[in-house]
N, C-alpha and C positions, 0 to 999 in steps of 0.2 A: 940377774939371770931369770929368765921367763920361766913359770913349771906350770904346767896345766895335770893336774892328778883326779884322776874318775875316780868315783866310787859308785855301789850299788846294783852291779850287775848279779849273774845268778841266773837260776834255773828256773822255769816257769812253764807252765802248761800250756795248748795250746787255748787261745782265747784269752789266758789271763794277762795282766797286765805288772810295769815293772817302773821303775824311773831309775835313770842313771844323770848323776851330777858331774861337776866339772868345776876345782877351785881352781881360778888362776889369782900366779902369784907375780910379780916381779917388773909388771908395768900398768903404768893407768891403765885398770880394768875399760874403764867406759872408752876406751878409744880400740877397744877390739872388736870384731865382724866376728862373732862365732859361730862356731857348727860343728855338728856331729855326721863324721861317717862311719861307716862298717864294712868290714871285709870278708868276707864266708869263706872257707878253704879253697883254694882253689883259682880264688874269682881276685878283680881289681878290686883298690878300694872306692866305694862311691858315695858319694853325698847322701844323706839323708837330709838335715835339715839347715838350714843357716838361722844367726837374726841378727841385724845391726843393733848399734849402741842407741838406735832410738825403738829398737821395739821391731822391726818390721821382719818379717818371716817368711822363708821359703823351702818349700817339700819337696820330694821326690814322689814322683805320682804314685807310688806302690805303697808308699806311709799316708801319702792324704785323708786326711778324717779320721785316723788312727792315731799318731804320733804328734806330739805337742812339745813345741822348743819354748823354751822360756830363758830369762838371766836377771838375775838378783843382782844388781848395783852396787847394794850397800855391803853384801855378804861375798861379793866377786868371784858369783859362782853361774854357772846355766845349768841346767837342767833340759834333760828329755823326758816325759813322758811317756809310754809305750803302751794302748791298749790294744785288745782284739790281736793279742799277737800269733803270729803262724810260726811253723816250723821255717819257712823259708827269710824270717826274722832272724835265723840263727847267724851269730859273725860274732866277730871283736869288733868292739864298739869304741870310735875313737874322738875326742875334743879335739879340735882345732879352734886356732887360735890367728886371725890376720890384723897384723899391725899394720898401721897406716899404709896399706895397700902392699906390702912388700915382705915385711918380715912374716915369715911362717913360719908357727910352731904346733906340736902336737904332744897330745898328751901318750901314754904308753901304752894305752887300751886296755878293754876290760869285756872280758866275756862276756855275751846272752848267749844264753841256748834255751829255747820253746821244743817241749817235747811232744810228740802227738799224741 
C-alpha cells in the first residue's frame, strides 16, 4: 500500500520561510515523479512544484525563485522549501506521488498559513 505523509507545515510570517516534507512509503521510491500542490479555500488545486527520479524540476510561475523541490533517495522523502513567503502562499499543501505514468496517489495535506 503506497502512503505519502507530510510533515512540517505551520504558521509563518509574511517573508519568512518554512519546509514541508513528504515520506513515501510502499513502492520503489526512485520510480516516482513527485510534486507538491496547494489548495487555498475556495480555489482548485494547483501544482506548485514537480521533480523526476533524476533530479529535474518544475515551478509554477508565482513560486519561481522562491520555492525549492528537492527528494532524498536514500531517506524516501522530497521536500519543499518555501522562502519569501506571502500571504497569498496560504492553502493546504499536498505530496503527490506518480507511478509509472498512471497510478496516482496523494498524501492527506498539511496546512501553511503566512500571516501579514
Amino acid at each position: 500500500q503506497v502512503q505519502l505523509v507530510e510533515s512540517g507545515g505551520g504558521l509563518v510570517q509574511t517573508g519568512g520561510s518554512l519546509t514541508v516534507s513528504c515520506v513515501v512509503s510502499g513502492r520503489p521510491f526512485n520510480f516516482f515523479l513527485l510534486g507538491w500542490y496547494r489548495q487555498a479555500p475556495g480555489k482548485q488545486r494547483d501544482l506548485v512544484a514537480t521533480i523526476t527520479s533524476g533530479g529535474r524540476t518544475n515551478y509554477a510561475d508565482s513560486v519561481k525563485g522562491r520555492f525549492t523541490i528537492s527528494r532524498d533517495n536514500a531517506k524516501n522523502t522530497v521536500f519543499l522549501q518555501m522562502n519569501s513567503l506571502k500571504p497569498e502562499d496560504t492553502a493546504v499543501y499536498y505530496c503527490n506521488g506518480l507511478l509509472w505514468g498512471k497510478e496516482n496517489y496523494w498524501g492527506q495535506g498539511i496546512q501553511v498559513t503566512v500571516s501579514s
